[in-house]
SERO-4910 file (N, C-alpha, C, O; in steps of 0.05 Angstrom, whole numbers):
BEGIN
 pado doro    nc1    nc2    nc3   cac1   cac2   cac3    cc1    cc2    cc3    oc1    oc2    oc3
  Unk    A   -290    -28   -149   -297    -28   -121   -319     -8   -116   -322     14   -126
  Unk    A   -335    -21   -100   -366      4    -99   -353     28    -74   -369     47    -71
  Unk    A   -328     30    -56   -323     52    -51   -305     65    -72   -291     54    -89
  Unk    A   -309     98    -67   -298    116    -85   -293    137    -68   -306    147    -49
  Unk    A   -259    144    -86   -252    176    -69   -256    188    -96   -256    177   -118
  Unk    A   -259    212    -89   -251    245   -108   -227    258   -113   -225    273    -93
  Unk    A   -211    262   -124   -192    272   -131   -184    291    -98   -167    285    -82
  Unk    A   -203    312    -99   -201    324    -65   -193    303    -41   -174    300    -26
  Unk    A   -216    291    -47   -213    262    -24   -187    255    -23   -176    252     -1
  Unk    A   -176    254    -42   -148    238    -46   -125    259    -36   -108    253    -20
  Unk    A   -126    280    -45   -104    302    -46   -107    305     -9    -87    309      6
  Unk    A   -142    302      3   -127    304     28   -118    281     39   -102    288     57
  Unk    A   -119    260     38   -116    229     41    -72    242     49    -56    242     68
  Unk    A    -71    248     25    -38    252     23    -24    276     43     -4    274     57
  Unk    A    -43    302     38    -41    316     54    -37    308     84    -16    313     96
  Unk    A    -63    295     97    -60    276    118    -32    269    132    -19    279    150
  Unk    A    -29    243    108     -5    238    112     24    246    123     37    240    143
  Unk    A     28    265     99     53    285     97     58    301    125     81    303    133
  Unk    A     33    316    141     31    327    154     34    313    179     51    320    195
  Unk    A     18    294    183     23    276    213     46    268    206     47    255    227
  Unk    A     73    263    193     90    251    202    106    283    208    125    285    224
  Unk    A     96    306    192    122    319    201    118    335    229    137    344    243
  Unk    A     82    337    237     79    339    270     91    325    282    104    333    301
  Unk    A     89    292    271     98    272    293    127    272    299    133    271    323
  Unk    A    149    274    279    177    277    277    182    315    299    200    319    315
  Unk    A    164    331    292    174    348    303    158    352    338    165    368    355
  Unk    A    144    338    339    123    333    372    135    309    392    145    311    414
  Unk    A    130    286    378    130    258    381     96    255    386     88    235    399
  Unk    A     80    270    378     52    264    385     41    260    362     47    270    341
  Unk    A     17    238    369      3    232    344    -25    252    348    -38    258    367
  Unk    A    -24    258    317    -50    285    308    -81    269    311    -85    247    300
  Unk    A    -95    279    323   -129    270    314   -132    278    290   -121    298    280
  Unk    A   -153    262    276   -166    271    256   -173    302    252   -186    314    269
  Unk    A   -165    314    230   -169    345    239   -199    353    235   -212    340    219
  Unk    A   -208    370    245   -233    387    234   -245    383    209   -228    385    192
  Unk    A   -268    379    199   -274    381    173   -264    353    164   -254    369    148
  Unk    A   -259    339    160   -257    307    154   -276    300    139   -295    295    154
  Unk    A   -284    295    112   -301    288     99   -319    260    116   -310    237    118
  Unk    A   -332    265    121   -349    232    128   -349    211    122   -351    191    136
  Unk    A   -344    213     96   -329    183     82   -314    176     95   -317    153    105
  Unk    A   -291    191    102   -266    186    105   -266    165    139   -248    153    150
  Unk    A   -288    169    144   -284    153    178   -297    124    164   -294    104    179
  Unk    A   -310    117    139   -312     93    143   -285     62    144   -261     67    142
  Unk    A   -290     48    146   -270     23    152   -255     22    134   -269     22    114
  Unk    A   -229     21    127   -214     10    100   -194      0    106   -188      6    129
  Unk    A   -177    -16     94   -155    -26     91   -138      2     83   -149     22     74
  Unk    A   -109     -2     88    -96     22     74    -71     14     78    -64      0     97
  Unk    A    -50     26     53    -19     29     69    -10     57     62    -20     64     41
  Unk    A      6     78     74     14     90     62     48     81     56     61     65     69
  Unk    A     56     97     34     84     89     21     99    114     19     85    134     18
  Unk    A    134    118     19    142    135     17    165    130     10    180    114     21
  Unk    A    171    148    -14    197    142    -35    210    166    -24    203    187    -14
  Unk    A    240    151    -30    250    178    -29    258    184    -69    257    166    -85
  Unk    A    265    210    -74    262    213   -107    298    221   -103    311    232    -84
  Unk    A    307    208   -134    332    213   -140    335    219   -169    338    202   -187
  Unk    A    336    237   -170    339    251   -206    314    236   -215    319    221   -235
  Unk    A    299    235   -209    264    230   -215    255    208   -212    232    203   -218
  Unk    A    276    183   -197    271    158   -198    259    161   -170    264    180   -155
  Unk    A    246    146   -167    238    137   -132    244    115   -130    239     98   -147
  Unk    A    262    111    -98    258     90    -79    257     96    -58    263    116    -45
  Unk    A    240     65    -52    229     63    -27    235     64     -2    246     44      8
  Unk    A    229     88     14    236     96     40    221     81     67    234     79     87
  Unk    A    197     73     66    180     64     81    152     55     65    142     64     44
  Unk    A    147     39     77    112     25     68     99      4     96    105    -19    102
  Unk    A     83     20    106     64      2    122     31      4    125     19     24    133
  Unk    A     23    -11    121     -7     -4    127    -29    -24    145    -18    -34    164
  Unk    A    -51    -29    143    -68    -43    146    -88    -58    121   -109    -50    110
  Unk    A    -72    -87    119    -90   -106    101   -123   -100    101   -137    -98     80
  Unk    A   -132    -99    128   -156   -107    135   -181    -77    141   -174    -59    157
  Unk    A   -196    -76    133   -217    -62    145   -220    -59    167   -244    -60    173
  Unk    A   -204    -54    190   -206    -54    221   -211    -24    229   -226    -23    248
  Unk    A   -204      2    220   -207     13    223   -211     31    211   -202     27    188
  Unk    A   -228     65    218   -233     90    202   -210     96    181   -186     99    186
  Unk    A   -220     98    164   -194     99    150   -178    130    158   -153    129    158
  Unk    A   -186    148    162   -175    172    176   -158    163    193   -138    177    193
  Unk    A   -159    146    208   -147    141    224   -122    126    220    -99    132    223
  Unk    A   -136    101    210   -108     91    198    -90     95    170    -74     79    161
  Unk    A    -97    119    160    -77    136    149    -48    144    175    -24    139    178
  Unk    A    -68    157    190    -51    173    208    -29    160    222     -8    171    232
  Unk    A    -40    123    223    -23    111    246     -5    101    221     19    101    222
  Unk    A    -18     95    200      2     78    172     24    103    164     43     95    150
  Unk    A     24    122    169     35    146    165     57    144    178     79    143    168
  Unk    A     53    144    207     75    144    229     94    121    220    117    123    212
  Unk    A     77    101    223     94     79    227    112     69    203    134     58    207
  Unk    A    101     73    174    115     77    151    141     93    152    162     85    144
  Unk    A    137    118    162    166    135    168    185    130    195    206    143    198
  Unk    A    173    105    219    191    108    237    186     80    233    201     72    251
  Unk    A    177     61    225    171     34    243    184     15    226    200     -1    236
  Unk    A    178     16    194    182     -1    180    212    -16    185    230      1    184
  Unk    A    221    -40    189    250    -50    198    262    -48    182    284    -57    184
  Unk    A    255    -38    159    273    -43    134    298    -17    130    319    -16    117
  Unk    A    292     -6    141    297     30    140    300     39    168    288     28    186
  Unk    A    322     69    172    317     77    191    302     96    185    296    106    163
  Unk    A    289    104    219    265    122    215    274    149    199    297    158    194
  Unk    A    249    158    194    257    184    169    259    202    188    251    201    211
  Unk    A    275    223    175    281    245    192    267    269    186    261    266    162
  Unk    A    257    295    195    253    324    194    260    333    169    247    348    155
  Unk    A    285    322    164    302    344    136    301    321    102    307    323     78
  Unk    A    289    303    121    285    288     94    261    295     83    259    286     60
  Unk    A    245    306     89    210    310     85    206    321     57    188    316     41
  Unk    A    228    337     53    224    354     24    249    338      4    265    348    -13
  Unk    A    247    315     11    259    299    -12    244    278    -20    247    268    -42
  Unk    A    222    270      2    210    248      1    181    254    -23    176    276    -33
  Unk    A    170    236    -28    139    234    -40    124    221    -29    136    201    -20
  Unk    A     97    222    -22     76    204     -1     54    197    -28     45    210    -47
  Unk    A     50    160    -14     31    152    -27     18    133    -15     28    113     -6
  Unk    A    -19    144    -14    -42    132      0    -50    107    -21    -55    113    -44
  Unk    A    -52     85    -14    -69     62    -17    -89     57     -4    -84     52     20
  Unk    A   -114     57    -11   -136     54     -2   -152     22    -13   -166     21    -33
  Unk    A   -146     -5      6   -152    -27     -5   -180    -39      1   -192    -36     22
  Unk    A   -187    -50    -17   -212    -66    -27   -212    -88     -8   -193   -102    -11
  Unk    A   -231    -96     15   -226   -125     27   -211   -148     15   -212   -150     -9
  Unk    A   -200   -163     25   -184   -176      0   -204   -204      6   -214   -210     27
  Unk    A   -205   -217    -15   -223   -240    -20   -200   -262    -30   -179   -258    -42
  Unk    A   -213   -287    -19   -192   -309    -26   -197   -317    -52   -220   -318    -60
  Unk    A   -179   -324    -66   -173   -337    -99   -182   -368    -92   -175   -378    -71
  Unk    A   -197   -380   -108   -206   -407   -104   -198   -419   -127   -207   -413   -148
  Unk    A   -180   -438   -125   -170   -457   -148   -169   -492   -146   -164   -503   -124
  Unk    A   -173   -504   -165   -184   -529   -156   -149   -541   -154   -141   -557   -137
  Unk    A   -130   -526   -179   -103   -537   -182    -86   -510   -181    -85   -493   -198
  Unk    A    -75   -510   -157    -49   -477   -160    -42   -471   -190    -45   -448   -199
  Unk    A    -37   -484   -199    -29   -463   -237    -52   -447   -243    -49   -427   -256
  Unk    A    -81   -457   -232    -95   -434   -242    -93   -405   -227   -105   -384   -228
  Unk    A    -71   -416   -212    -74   -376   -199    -67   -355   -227    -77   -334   -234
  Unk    A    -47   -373   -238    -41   -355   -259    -61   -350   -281    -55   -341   -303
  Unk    A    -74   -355   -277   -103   -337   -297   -119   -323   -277   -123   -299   -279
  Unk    A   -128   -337   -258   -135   -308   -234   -132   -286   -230   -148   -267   -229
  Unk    A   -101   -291   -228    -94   -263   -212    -83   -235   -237    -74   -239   -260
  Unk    A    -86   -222   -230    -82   -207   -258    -63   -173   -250    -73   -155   -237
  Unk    A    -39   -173   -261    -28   -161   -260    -33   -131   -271    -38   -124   -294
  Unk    A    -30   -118   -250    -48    -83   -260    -69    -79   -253    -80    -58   -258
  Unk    A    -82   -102   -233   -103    -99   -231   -110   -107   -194   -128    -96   -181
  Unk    A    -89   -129   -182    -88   -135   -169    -63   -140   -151    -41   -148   -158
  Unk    A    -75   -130   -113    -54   -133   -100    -55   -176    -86    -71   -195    -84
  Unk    A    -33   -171    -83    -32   -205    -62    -28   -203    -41    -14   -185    -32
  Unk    A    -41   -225    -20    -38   -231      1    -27   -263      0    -42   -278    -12
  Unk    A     -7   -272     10     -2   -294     13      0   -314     39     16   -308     56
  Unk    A    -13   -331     41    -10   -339     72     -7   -364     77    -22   -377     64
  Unk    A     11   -379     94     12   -400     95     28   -409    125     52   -413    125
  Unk    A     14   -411    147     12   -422    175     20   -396    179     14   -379    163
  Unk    A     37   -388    202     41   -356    209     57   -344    188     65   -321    192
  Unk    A     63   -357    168     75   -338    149     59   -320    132     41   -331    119
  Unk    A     63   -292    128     42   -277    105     61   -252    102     76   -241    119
  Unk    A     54   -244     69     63   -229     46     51   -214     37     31   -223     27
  Unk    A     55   -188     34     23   -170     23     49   -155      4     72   -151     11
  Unk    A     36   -150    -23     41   -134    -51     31   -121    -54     13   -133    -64
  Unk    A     23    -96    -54     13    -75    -67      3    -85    -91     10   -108    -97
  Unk    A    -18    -67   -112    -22    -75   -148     -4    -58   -163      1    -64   -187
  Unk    A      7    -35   -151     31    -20   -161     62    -32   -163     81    -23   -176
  Unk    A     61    -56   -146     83    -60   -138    105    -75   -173    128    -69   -180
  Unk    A     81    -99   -187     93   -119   -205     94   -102   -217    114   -106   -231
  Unk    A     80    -74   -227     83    -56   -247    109    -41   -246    125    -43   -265
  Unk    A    115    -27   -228    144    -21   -217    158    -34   -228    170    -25   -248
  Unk    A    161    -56   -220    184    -71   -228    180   -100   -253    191   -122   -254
  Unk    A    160    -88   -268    167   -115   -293    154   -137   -290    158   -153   -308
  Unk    A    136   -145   -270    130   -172   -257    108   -183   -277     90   -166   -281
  Unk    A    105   -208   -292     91   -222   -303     70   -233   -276     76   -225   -253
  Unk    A     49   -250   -280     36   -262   -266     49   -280   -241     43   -278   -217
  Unk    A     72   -302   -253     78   -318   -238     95   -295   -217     91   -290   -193
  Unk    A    111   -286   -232    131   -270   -218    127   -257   -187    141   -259   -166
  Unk    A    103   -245   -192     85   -233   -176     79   -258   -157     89   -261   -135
  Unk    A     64   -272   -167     64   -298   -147     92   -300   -128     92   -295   -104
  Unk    A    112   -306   -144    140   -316   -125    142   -289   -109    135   -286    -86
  Unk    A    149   -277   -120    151   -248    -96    140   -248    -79    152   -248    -58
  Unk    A    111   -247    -80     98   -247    -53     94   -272    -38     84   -271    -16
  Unk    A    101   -294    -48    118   -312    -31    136   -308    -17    133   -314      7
  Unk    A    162   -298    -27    193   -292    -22    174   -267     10    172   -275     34
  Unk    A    166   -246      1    158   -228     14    148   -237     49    156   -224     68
  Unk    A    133   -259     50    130   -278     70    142   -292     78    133   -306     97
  Unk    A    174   -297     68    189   -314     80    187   -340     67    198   -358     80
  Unk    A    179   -346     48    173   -380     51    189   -376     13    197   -355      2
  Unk    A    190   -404      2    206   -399    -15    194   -391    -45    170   -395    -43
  Unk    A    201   -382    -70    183   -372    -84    163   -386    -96    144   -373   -106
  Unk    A    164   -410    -96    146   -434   -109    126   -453    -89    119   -477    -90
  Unk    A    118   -427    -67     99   -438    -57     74   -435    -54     56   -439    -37
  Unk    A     77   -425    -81     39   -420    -88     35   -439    -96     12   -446    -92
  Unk    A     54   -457   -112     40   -489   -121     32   -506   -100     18   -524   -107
  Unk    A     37   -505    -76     26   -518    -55      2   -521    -49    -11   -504    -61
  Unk    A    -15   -539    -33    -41   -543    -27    -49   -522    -11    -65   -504    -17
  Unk    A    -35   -526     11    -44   -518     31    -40   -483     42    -47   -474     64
  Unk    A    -23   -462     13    -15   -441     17    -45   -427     20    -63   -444     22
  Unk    A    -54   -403     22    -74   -394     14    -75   -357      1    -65   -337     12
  Unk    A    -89   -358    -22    -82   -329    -33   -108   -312    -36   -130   -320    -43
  Unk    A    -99   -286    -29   -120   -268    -31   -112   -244    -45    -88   -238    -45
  Unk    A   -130   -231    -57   -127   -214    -77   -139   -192    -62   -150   -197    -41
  Unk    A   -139   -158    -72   -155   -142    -67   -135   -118    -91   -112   -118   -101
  Unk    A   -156   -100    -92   -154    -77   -106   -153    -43    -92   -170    -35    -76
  Unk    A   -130    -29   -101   -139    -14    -86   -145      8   -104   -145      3   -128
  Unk    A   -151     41    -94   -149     65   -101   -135     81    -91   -143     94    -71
  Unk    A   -101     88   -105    -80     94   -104    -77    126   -113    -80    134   -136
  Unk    A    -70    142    -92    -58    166    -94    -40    177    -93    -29    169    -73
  Unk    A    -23    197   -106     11    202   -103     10    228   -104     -8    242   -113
  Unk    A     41    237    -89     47    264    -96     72    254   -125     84    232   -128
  Unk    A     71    280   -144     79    279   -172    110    287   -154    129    276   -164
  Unk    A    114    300   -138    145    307   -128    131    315    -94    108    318    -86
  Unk    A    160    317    -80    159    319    -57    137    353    -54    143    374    -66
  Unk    A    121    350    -40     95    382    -35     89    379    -62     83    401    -71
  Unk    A     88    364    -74     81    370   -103     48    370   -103     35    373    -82
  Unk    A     36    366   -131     13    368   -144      8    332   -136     27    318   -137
  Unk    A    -14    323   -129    -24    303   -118    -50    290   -145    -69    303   -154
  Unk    A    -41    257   -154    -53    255   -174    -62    231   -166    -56    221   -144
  Unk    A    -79    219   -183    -89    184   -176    -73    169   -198    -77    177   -221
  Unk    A    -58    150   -194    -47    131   -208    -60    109   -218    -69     88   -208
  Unk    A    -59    118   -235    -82     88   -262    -54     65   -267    -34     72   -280
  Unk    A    -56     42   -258    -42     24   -270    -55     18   -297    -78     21   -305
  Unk    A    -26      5   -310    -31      4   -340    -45    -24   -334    -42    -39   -315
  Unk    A    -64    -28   -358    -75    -66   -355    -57    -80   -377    -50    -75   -399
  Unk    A    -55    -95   -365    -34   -127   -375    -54   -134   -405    -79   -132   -406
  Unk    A    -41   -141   -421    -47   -158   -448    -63   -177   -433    -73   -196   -445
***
């Protein structure tokens, strides 16, 4: 991807994060961009942020919301993907104050996503490439977004990844073979904390055989 963060870039990307939700949990107000904001940081991006909670070193997933699309500064929609990841997500109740130092925060910063063009659906499965790529799945108001962290987590071969982010949209897992589904790919640049306030690193997915 021709955008790039800096390790700094990133560490505040998370910083960000961590911080507007625990103003927001302890205010109910959402933070402006603070002072000093690298300039980069206001251009357009896609983003989600994510937040595990850690259990004897495992993480699961406490919240994940973001923005697919380039609509906004990305400063910005850190701040709102932030909120809404710790109070909004339906999956979860909202996070609390005392959970903050159990949790870990992680910035995705995504690549526009571009549509996969195949003359016959089986070729998604040489397309799309695991470790390397997130999914978008769409098909009439139904749609499914994967992280590229996500098949790695959990074991996912190519197709697999396919059905999931099918399942993820509602529709059933074998509807990427369809005509009329439509898939999009994008890449992001992924930042984590190593433990909750911890040391803040960039996560390299491994690449698939």
């Amino acid at each position: 991807m021709s955008f790039e963060l800096t390790q700094e870039e990133g560490k505040f990307l998370i910083n960000l994060a961590r911080n507007t939700v625990k103003q927001y949990l302890e205010t109910g107000k959402t933070p402006k961009p603070p002072q000093g904001t690298p300039q980069k940081l206001f251009q357009h991006c896609g983003v989600f942020v994510t937040i595990n909670r850690v259990y004897g070193g495992e993480k699961e997933l406490r919240g994940c919301i973001g923005y697919p699309y380039p609509t906004d500064p990305l400063v910005e929609a850190v701040i709102q993907s932030a909120i809404n990841a710790a109070t909004e997500d339906p999956r979860f109740e909202p996070l609390s104050a005392e959970e903050l130092d159990k949790v870990v925060f992680e910035v995705s910063v995504l690549t526009p996503p571009e549509r996969v063009e195949v003359q016959n659906p089986k070729e998604y499965l040489s397309k799309v490439k695991v470790g390397e790529d997130g999914l978008i799945v769409e098909r009439g108001y139904y749609k499914g977004l994967l992280l590229p962290q996500v098949p790695i987590e959990w074991g996912w071969c190519e197709e697999e990844f396919l059905c999931q982010c099918c399942m993820k949209a509602g529709l059933p897992p074998d509807t990427w073979l369809t005509k009329d589904v439509k898939i999009y790919r994008f890449h992001a640049i992924i930042f984590e904390e190593e433990s909750p306030n911890g040391e803040v690193k960039r996560l390299e997915l491994p690449k698939q055989p």
